[in-house]
C-alpha positions as CSV (number, residue, x, y, z in Angstrom):
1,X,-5.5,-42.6,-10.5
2,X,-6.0,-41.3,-6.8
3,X,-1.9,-40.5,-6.5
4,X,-2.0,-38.3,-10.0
5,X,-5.1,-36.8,-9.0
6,X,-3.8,-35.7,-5.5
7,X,-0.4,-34.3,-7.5
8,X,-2.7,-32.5,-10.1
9,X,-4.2,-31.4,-6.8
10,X,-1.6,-30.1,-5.3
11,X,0.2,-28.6,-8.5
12,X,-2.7,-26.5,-9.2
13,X,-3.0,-25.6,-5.2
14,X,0.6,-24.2,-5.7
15,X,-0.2,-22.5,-8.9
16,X,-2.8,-20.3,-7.0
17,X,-0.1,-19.8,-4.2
18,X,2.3,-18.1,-7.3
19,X,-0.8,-16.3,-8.5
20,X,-1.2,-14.4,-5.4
21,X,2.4,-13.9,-5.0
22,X,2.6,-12.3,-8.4
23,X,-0.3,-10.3,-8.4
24,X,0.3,-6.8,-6.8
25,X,-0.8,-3.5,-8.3
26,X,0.4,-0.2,-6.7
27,X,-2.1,2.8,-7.4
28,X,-0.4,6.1,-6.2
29,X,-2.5,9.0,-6.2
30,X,-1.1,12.9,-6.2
31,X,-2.4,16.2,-4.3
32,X,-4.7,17.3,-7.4
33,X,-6.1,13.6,-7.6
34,X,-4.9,12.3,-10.5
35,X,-4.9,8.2,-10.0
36,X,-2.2,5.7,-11.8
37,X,-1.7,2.1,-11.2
38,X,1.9,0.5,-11.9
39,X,2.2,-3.0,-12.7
40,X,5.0,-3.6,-9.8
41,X,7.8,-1.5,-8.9
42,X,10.3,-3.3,-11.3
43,X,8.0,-5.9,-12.8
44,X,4.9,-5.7,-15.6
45,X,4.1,-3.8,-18.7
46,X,3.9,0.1,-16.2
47,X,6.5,-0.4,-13.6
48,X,7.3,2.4,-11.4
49,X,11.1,2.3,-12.5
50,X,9.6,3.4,-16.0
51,X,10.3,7.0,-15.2
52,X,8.1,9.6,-13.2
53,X,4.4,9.7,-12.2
54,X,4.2,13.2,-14.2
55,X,6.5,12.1,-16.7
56,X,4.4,9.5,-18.4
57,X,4.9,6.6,-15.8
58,X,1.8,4.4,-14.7
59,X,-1.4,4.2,-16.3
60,X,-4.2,6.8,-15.2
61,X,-7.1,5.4,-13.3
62,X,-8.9,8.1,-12.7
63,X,-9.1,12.1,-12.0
64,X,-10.8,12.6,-8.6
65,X,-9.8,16.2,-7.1
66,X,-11.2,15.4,-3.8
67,X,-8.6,12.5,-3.1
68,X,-5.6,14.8,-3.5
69,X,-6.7,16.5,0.0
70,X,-6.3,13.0,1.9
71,X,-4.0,12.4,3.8
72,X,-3.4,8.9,3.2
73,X,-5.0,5.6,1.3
74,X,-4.2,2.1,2.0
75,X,-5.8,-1.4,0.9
76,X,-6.3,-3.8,3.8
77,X,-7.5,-6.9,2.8
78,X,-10.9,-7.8,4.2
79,X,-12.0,-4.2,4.4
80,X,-11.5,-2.7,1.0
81,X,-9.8,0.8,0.4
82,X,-8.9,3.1,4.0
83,X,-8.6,6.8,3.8
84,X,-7.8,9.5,6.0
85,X,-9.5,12.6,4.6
86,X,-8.8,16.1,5.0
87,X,-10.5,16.2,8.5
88,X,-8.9,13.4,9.9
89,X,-11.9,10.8,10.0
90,X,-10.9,7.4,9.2
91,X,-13.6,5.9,5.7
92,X,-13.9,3.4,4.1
93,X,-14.8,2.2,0.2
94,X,-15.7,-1.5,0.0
95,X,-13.5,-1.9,-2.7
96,X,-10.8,-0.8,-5.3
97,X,-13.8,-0.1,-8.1
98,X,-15.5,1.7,-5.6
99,X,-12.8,3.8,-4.7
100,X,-12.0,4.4,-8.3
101,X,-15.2,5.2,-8.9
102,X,-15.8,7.8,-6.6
103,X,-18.6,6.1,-4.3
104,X,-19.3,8.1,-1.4
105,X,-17.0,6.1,1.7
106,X,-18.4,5.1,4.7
107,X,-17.0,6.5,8.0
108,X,-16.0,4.3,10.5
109,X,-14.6,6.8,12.9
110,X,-14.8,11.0,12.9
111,X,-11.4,13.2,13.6
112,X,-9.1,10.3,14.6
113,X,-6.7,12.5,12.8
114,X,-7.5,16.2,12.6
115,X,-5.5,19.2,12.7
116,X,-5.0,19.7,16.1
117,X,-2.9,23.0,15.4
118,X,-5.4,24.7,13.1
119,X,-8.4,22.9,13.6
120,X,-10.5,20.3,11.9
121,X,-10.0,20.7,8.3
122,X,-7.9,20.1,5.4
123,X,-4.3,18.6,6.4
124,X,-2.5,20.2,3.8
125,X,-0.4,22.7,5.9
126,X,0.7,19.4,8.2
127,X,-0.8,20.6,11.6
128,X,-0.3,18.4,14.4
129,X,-2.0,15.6,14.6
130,X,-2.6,14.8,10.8
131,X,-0.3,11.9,8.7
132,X,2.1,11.8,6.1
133,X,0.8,8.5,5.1
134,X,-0.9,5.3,6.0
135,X,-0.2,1.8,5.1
136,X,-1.2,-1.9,6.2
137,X,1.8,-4.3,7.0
138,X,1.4,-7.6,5.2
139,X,3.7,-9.2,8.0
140,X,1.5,-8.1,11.1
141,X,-1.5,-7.8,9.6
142,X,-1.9,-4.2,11.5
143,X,-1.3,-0.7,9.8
144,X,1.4,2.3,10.6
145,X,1.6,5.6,9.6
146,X,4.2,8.4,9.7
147,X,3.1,11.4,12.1
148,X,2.8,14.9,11.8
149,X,3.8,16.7,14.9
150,X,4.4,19.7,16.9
151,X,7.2,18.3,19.2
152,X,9.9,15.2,18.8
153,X,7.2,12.9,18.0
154,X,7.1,14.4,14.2
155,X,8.2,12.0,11.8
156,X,7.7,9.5,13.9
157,X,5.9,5.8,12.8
158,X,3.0,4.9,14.7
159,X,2.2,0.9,14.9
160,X,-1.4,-0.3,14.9
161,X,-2.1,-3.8,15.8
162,X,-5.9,-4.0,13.8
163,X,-8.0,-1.9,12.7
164,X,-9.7,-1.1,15.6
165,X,-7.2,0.5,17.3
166,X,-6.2,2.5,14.3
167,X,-10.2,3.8,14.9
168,X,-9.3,4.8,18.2
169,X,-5.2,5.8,17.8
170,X,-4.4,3.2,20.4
171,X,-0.9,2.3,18.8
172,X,3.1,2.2,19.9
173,X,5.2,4.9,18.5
174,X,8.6,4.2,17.2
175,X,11.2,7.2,16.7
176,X,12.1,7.9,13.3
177,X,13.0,10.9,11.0
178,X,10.4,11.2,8.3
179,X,8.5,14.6,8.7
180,X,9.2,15.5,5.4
181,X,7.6,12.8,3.9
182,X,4.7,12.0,1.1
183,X,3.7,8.9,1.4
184,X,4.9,5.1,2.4
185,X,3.3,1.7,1.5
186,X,3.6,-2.2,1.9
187,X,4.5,-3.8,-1.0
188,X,4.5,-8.2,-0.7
189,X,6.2,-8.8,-4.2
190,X,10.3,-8.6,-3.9
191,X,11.1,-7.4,-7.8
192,X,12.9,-4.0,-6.5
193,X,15.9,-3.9,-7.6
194,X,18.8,-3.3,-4.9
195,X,20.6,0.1,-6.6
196,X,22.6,1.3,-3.0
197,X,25.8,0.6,-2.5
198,X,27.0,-2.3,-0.3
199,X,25.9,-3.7,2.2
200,X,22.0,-2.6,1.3
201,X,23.0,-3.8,-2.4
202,X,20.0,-6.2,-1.4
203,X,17.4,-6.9,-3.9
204,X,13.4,-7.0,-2.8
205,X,12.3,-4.4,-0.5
206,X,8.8,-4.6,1.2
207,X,8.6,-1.1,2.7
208,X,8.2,1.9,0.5
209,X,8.2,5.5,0.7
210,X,8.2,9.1,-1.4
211,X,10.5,11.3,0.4
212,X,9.5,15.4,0.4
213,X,12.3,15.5,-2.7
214,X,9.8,13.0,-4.9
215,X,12.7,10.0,-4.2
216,X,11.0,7.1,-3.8
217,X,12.4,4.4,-1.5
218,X,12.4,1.4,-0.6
219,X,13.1,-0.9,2.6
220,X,13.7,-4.9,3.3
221,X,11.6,-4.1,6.9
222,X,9.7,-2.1,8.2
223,X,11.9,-2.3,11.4
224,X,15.0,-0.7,8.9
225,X,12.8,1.8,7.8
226,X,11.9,3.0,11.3
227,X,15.6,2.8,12.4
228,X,17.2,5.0,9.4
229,X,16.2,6.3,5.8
230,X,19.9,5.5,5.2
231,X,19.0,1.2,5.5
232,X,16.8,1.6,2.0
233,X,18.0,-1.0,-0.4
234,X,16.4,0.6,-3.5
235,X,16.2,4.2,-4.6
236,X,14.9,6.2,-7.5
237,X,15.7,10.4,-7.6
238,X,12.9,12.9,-9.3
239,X,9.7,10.1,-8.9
240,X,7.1,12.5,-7.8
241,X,7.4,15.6,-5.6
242,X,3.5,16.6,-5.6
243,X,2.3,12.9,-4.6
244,X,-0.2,12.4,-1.7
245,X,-0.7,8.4,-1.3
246,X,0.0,5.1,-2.1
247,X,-1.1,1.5,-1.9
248,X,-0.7,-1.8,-3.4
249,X,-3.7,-4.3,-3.8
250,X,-3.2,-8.0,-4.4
251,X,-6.3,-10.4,-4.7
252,X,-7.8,-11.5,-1.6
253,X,-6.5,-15.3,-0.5
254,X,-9.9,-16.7,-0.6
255,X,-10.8,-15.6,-3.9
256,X,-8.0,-17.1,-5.0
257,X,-8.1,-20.5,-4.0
258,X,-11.9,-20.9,-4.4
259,X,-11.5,-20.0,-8.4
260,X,-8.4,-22.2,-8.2
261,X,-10.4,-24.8,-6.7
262,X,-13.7,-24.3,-9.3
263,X,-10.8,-24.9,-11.9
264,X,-9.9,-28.0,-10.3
265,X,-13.4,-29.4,-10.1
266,X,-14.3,-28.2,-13.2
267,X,-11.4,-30.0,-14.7
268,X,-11.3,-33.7,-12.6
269,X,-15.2,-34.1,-13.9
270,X,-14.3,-34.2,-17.3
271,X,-11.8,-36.6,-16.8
272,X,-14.2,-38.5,-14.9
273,X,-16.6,-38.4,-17.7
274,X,-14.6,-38.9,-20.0
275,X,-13.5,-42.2,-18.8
């Protein structure tokens, strides 16, 4: 009885490992704050391969005009919802309800990213010193985010080992070619598709972005995405040209595997009483 148990154990410890690995929801938001979520980029009842934000894709969250004046959202887990807001402080929403509810967000740091050409205010004319996006990195645990510039540093990706030096913009820039862009996010399933001709014919990109044309892309690494937009494995033309961020959320680990392991509990008692 002790050998089944400790299989039943470890069957059920694995099905709570596949739950979290199956569980991502994107939420992309555009510049007059209409929210949708997608079910996955290739994967669930809304994927994003099922046509265009504007054209009927996703399923709409929410309408919150204020959030199409960010300049970027992510989903760190531990921390809630980030954004960058129009004035370059750094909030924060404790989590995705209160984000999609339009809860006032703390701030954890003032004009980390402000508009260093025009002045403090709202980023949509891409002064220097604002972002094109901001994403955590499921592999590091840190954040990047593409730069806006007035010199060769535009378009470039900026690494951030935690959050705290994201607070402070203590991070390593890497040279890249994306001042055009929207948006980029981590994704941690691996359902894209890979649609480019050989040798990036490779299913499961991690790494997406929305180009300025409304492509959205997609990239195995984040270290091909920093070398060349021509190592994306997945493409799709015409998704979204007005489109201001972009995240995925997955269940937090520990949530997980403490209702796995309620289940498991709840389940071994009443065998026991039973016998």
């Amino acid at each position: 009885m002790r050998w089944f148990g400790s299989r039943w154990l470890l069957t059920a410890a694995l099905c709570c490992v596949g739950a979290y690995a199956q569980a991502a929801t994107i939420y992309i938001v555009n510049d007059i704050g209409l929210v949708k979520s997608f079910s996955g980029i290739d994967t669930g009842a809304s994927p994003v391969t099922g046509g265009s934000f504007g054209g009927g894709s996703g399923v709409l969250q929410a309408t919150i005009p204020d959030y199409g004046a960010y300049q970027g959202f992510t989903y760190m887990p531990g921390e809630g919802v980030l954004g960058v807001n129009g004035g370059g402080d750094v909030v924060q929403w404790n989590s995705v309800a209160d984000w999609l509810a339009a809860a006032t967000p703390a701030t954890l740091a003032a004009d980390v990213f402000a508009d260093k050409t025009n002045g403090v205010g709202p980023a949509g004319g891409g002064g220097a010193g604002t972002i094109h996006g901001l994403s955590w990195d499921g592999r590091t645990g840190g954040l990047y985010a593409v730069l806006e510039a007035a010199d060769g540093t535009d378009g470039d990706i900026r690494e951030y080992a935690s959050l705290a030096d994201l607070l402070t913009d203590t991070g390593v820039n890497n040279e890249s070619n994306y001042g055009g862009n929207l948006l980029n996010f981590y994704y941690p399933n691996e359902d894209a598709p890979g649609n480019r001709p050989a040798p990036n014919d490779v299913a499961g990109a991690n790494y997406f972005q929305v180009a300025g044309s409304g492509q959205i892309e997609g990239f195995l690494t984040l270290a091909d995405y920093i070398a060349s937009p021509d190592n994306r494995t997945f493409q799709q033309g015409g998704f979204g040209s007005g489109l201001r961020a972009g995240f995925a959320v997955v269940p937090e680990p520990a949530a997980i595997v403490l209702s796995g392991m309620a289940a498991i509990v709840f389940s071994l008692a009443r065998v026991r009483r039973r016998r």
